[in-house]
N, C-alpha and C positions, 0 to 999 in steps of 0.2 A: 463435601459440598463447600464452595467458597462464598466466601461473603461480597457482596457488591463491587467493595471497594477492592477485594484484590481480583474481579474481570479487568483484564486488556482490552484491547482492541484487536479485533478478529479472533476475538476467541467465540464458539459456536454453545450455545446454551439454549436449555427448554426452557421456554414459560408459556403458559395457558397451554401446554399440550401442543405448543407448535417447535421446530426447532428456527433457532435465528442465528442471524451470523451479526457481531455487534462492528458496527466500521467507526464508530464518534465517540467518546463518551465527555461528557463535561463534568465537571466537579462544583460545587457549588456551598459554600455556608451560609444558609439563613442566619439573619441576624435574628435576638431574641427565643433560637432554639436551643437548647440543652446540650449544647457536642455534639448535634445529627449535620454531619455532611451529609448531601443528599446526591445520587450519580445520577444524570442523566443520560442514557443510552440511546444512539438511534443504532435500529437496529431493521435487519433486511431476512421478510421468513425466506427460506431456501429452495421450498417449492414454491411458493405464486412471486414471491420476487417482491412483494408488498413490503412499501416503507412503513415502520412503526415507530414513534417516539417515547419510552419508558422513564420514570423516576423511580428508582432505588434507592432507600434508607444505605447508610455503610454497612450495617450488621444485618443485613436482611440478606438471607440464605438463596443462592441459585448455582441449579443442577445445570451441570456440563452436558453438552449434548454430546452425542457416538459420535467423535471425530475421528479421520487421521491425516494424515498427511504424505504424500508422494514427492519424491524429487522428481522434476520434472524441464521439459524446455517450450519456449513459445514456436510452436512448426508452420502456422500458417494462419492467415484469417481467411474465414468463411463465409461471407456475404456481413451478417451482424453480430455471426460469432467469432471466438478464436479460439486456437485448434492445439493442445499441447499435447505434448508426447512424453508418457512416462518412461523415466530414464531407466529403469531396471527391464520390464516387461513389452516396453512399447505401445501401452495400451492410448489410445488417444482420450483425448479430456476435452469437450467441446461447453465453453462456457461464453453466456450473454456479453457482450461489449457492455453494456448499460449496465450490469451488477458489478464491473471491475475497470469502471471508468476511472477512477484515480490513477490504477495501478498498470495501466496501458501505457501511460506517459513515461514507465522506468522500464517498458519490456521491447527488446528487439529479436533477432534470430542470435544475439550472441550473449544476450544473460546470462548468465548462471548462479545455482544457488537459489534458482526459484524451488516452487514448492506449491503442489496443487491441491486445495483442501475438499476432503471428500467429507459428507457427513451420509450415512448409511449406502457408499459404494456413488454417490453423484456428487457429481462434483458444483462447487459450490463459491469458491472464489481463489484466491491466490496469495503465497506469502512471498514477500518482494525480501531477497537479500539486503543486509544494511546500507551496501551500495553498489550502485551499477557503474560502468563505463558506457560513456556517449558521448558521439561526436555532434561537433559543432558546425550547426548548416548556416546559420545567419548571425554576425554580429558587427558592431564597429570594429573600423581599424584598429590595430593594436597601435601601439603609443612606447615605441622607445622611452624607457627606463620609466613606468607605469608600477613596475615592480615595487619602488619604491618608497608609492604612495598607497594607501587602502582604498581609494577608490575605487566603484566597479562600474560596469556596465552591464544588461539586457541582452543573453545571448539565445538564439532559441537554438532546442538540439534536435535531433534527429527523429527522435517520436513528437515532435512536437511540445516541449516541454519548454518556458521559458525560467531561467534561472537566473543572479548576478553572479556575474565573473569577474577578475581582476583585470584591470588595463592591459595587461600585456597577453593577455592569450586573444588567439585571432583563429579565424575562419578554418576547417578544415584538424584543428584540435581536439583530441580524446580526453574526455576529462571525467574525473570521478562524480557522482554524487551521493551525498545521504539522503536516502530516500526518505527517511522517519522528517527528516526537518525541509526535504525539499533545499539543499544547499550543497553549494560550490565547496570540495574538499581538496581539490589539488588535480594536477594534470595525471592522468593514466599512464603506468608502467607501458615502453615501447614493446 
């Protein structure tokens, strides 16, 4: 059993006899406390989809919930769902748009490295690789020798995702991103 302070983010744990999937947590030191950092967790149950907000002492004990994990790809959306395909089996994984609303904005049909999380065989939400490649649908003109300034711009990409880019990348460019920080790492191998 681990203690508060070593849950992540998207990691799946019981509490009160329900299982949740944790998407935030904050950190936080009271002043005039004794050494208690305190975690704050928001956290999403997997059956009713109900948002709940929790505080966790750091040394306060919590049990992992029956997880695992499928490599998997994004095959389609479905009205308000989206539709993956397990990459060994085939098996399809139909999961809410509204429980993996973040993680929409880093998924196209050419992902890869995703990863479908199941907790007792349903599926439940999604692991985004470190980074994705996306193209660039809207941005300002690029700006001859831009390169040599740190200046950025406002590009949106192709899921709809707005990021800053450097001056010189322009319209119709593939580019990386890291998805943990939401940021611009460099132009995509051709």
């Amino acid at each position: 059993m681990p203690k508060a302070s070593e849950i992540k983010k998207n990691a799946a744990i019981e509490y009160n006899g329900k299982v949740f999937i944790v998407r935030d947590i904050e950190r936080s030191v009271p002043q005039g406390r004794a050494g208690g950092s305190l975690y704050r967790m928001r956290m999403y149950d997997v059956v009713t989809g109900g948002k709940t907000d929790e505080t966790f002492k750091a040394d306060e004990m919590i049990n992992f919930a029956d997880l695992s994990r499928r490599a998997s790809m994004f095959s389609y959306l479905d009205g308000e769902e989206y539709v993956f395909m397990d990459n060994e089996d085939y098996t399809p994984y139909n999961i809410n748009k509204e429980s993996i609303a973040e993680e929409v904005l880093f998924i196209n049909e050419e992902t890869q490295g995703l990863q479908v999380i199941l907790v007792d065989g349903t599926p439940v939400g999604v692991d985004l690789p470190s980074s994705v490649e996306l193209d660039i649908i809207e941005t300002d003109p690029s700006i001859k020798g831009g390169s040599a300034t740190a200046r950025t711009k406002p590009a949106i990409l192709s899921t709809g995702l707005t990021v800053q880019v450097p001056e010189h990348i322009s319209v119709g460019d593939k580019i990386k991103i890291n998805t943990e920080e939401k940021k611009f790492m460099g132009r995509a191998d051709k």
